[in-house]
TORVEX-580913 format. One line per field, with one value per residue (C-alpha): chain; x, y, z. Coordinates in steps of 0.25 Angstrom, whole numbers, plus 5000, padded with zeros to 4 digits. Layout:
<atoms>
chaine: [A,...] .
x: [X,...] .
y: [Y,...] .
z: [Z,...] .
</atoms>
This chain:
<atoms>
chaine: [A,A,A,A,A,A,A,A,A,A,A,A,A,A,A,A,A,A,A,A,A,A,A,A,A,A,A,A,A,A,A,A,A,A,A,A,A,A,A,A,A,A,A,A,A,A,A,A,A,A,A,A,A,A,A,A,A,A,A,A,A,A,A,A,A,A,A,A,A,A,A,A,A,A,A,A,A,A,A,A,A,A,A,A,A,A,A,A,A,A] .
x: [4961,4960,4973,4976,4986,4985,4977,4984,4994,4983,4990,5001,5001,4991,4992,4989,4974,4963,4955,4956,4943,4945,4932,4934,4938,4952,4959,4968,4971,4986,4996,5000,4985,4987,4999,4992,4982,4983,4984,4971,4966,4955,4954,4941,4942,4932,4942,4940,4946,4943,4929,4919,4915,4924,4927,4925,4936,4943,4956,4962,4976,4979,4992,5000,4992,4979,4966,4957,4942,4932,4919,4910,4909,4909,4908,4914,4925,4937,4947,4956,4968,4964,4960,4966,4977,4975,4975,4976,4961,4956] .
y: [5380,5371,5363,5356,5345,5329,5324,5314,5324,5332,5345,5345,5359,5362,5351,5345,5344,5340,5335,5330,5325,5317,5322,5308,5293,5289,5274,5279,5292,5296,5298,5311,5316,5307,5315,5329,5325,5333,5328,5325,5326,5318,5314,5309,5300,5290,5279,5269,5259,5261,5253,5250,5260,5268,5272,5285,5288,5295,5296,5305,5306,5305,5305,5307,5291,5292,5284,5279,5277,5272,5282,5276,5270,5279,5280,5291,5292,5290,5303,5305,5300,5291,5280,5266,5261,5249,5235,5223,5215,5203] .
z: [6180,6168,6165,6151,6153,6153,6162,6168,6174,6182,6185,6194,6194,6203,6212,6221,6221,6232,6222,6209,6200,6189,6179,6173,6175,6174,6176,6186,6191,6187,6198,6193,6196,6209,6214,6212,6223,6237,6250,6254,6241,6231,6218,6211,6199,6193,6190,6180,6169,6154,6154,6168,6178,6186,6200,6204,6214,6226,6228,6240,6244,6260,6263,6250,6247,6237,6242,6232,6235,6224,6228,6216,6202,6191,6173,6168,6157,6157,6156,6145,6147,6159,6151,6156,6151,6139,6147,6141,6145,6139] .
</atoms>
């Protein structure tokens, strides 16, 4: 099924999921994509801030509580409209 819609929202729909992947790195993972995770599910996502390496990781959700475990370091680019929001940084 393809989907057309923003990103950030997932789709709700369909939920909840098992698994969802991120084909992409994001800054952080949006709690309304979050909230559409199963029981017992896992989500994948290479987490990272807008410049340096990022994390690939694996979140699963156990008891209605989401566990994160960094698996390994990874590059790839940042998703559109995931980017970081601006900080100030001297």
């Amino acid at each position: 099924v393809y989907v057309d819609g923003p990103l950030k929202a997932g789709h709700r729909q369909r939920a909840p999921y098992d698994l969802i992947l991120f084909a992409g790195a994001v800054a952080e993972i949006p709690p309304e994509i979050a909230a559409q995770l199963a029981e017992a599910g896992r989500m994948a996502a290479v987490r990272r801030a807008a410049q340096g390496l990022g994390r690939a990781t694996l979140t699963t959700r156990t008891g209605g509580v989401l566990a994160h475990r960094v698996i390994l370091d990874a590059a790839t680019r940042l998703l559109p409209g995931f980017v970081p929001k601006p900080a100030f940084v001297f």
